[in-house]
Structures are given as C-alpha cells and as structure tokens.
N, C-alpha and C positions, 0 to 999 in steps of 0.2 A: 896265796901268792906263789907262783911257780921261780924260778932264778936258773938266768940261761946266763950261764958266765957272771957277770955284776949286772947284769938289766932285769929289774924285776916284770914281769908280763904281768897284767891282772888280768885273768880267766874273761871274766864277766866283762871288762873293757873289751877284751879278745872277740868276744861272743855279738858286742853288739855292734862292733865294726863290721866284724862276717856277716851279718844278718844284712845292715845298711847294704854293704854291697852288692850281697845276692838281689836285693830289692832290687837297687837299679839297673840290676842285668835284667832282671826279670821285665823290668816295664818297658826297658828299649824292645826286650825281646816283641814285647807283646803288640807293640807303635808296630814296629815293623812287620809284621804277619797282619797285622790289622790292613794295613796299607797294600799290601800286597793281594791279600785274600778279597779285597773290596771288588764286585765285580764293576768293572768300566767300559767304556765306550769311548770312541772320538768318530762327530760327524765331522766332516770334510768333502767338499767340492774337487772334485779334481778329473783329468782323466786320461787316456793313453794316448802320448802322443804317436805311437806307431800305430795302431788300427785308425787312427787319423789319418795319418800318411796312408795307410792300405786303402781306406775308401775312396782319396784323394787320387792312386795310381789308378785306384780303377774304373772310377768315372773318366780321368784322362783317355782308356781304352774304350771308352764306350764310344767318347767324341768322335775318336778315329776311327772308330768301325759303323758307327752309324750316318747312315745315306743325307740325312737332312741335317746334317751337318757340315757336310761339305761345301769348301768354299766361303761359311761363316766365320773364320778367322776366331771361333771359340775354343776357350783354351780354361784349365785351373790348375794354380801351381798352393801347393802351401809354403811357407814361409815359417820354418820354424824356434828359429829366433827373436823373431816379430810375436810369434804364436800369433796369426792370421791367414785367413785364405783370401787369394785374389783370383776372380772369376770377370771374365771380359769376352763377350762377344757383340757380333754386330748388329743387334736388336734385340732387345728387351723381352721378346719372346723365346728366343734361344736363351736368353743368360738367367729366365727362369726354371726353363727347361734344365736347363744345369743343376740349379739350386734344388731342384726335387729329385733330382740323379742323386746326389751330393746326402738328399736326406734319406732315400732309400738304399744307399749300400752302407751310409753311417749308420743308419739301423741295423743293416745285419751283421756287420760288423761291431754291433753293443756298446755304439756310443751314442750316449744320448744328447737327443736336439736339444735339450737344454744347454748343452755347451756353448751351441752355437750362438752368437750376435750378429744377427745378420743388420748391414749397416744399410743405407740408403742407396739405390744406384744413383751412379755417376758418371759424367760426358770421359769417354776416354778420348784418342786422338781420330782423329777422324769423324764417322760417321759411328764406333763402338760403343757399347759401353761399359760401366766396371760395376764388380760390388765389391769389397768388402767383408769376409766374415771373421768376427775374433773369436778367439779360444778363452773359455769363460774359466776360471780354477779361483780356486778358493771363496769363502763364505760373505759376503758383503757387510757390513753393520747392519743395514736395515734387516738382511734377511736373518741375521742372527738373534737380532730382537724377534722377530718374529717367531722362527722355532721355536726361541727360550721361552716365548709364550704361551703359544700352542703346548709344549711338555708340561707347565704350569697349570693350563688349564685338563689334560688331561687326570691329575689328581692320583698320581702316581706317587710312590714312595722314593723320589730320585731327585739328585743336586745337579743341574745344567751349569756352566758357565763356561760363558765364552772366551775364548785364548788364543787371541791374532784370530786367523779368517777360517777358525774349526773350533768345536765345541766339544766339551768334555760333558759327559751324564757318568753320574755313578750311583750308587744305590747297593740294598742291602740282597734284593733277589733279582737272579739274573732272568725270570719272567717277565721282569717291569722291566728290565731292558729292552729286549726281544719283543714286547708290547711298544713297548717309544720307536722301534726301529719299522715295525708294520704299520703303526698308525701315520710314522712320516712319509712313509714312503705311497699311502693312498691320498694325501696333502696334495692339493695344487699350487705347488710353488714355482717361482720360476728360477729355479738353479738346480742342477743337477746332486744328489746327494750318497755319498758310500759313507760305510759304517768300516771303522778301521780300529785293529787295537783291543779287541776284544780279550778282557780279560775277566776269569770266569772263577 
C-alpha cells in the first residue's frame, strides 16, 4: 500500500482503473477510424441550375437569329423558382423545334435529358401553344428501390440504404464501389444519376 498524505492508494486497484480506462479510449478510438476509413459513396439526382439557364439563353438566340422563326411569336423562358421551363409558340411544329433546340445545347452543355419532364402541350391564348418542362432532382422511392435492387443483385461486398431522395453504398473495397458506380451508370433508368461524397 503506498500513503499520499492519510489516503492510502492500492497499486493494483491503481492499475486496474488505468487499464479500464485506456480500454475505453482505445475502442472509441478505434469506432471512429473505423467510421471514417470505411469507403462511401452517396448516389444523388440533381443538377446545374446555371448550364440550364446557359442552354435556355441560348436556344432563346437561336429563335432570334433563325429565319423560320420569324413572326412565330416563339419564345422559352426558364423559371427558376418554379424549377420549370415554359416553351410557347404558334404551332406545334415550331414548339417542337424548340424542344430539340433545348435538348441539343442541353447536351453540350452536360445536362442530362433525364432531367427533363417534358409535360403535354397545351392551348395557350390564341391560336399558340405551350409546354411545360420540370426540373427533375432528387431520387424518387420507386427509383430507390430499384437501384437498392439492382446493387443487391449485383453480389457485391456493399451496404445500400436509402436517406431522403439519395442513397448511401458503403463497403469494405473501394473497387466494389467504383464497380456499383459503372454498372449504374450503363443501367437504363429514367432519372439522371451523380456519385457524390466519395470517401476513400
């Protein structure tokens, strides 16, 4: 027994508190480096709304400089509040002329037509008419079942679960990630899909 002033210490009670202790340091330590080191993923729907607006200025330029245009009173504004585009001309032939304007500069500007919802036309005032396109973000239920399906049936070493409208994968090699992220992406789905959050 050692005596620090009148309080006797007993060594061996001494010893097996310090041990307890370090234990628990040691297993937080080791949760959290676990957690950390795991590699992850998050799929997510989403996309720019400014190269939206870019494709959108510049099909607006096309209308105005192209000859067969003229006089059609066709016009597309995005709205990006609403997150929707409104397209209105004076026949159905011009306002799909648009719609393929609309999908050729959004391509080269690297957004993908899966964004797009293209709605039904519709009588505007007059003799015009309207569409309609929304701005598609985030993961649907149905399509999130589906993914988690498809990762499931690839037979991969990897945890999916879905979180609000984007999906978490994680796993022990980050090959089986980088495999889930090429196999999704040759998928015919109909939602647009970025891989975010890579942690390695």
């Amino acid at each position: 027994m050692l005596k620090k002033g009148s309080i006797c210490i007993d060594p061996f009670f001494l010893s097996v508190i310090f041990s307890l202790y370090l234990s628990s340091r040691f297993l937080n330590y080791s949760i959290n480096i676990g957690d950390f080191i795991m590699p992850s993923l998050d799929i997510v729907s989403t996309y720019d709304m400014q190269e939206i607006d870019n494709a959108v200025n510049i099909v607006k330029r096309d209308i105005a400089n192209r000859y067969d245009f003229r006089g059609t009173n066709s016009s597309i504004s995005l709205d990006k509040s609403e997150k929707k585009i409104k397209i209105e001309s004076s026949s159905s032939m011009q306002r799909e002329a648009i719609v393929d304007m609309l999908k050729d500069r959004s391509i080269t500007r690297k957004v993908s037509l899966k964004t797009y919802d293209f709605k039904e036309e519709e009588k505007a005032s007059g003799m015009s008419v309207r569409q309609y396109v929304h701005l598609k973000e985030g993961i649907s239920k149905e399509n999130a079942k589906t993914i988690n399906k498809k990762i499931k049936e690839y037979k991969l070493k990897v945890q999916s679960q879905i979180q609000g409208d984007q999906i978490r994968v994680s796993g022990k090699k980050i090959d089986d990630l980088q495999d889930i992220m090429n196999r999704l992406k040759s998928e015919k789905l109909d939602v647009a899909l970025q891989f975010i959050n890579f942690k390695k």
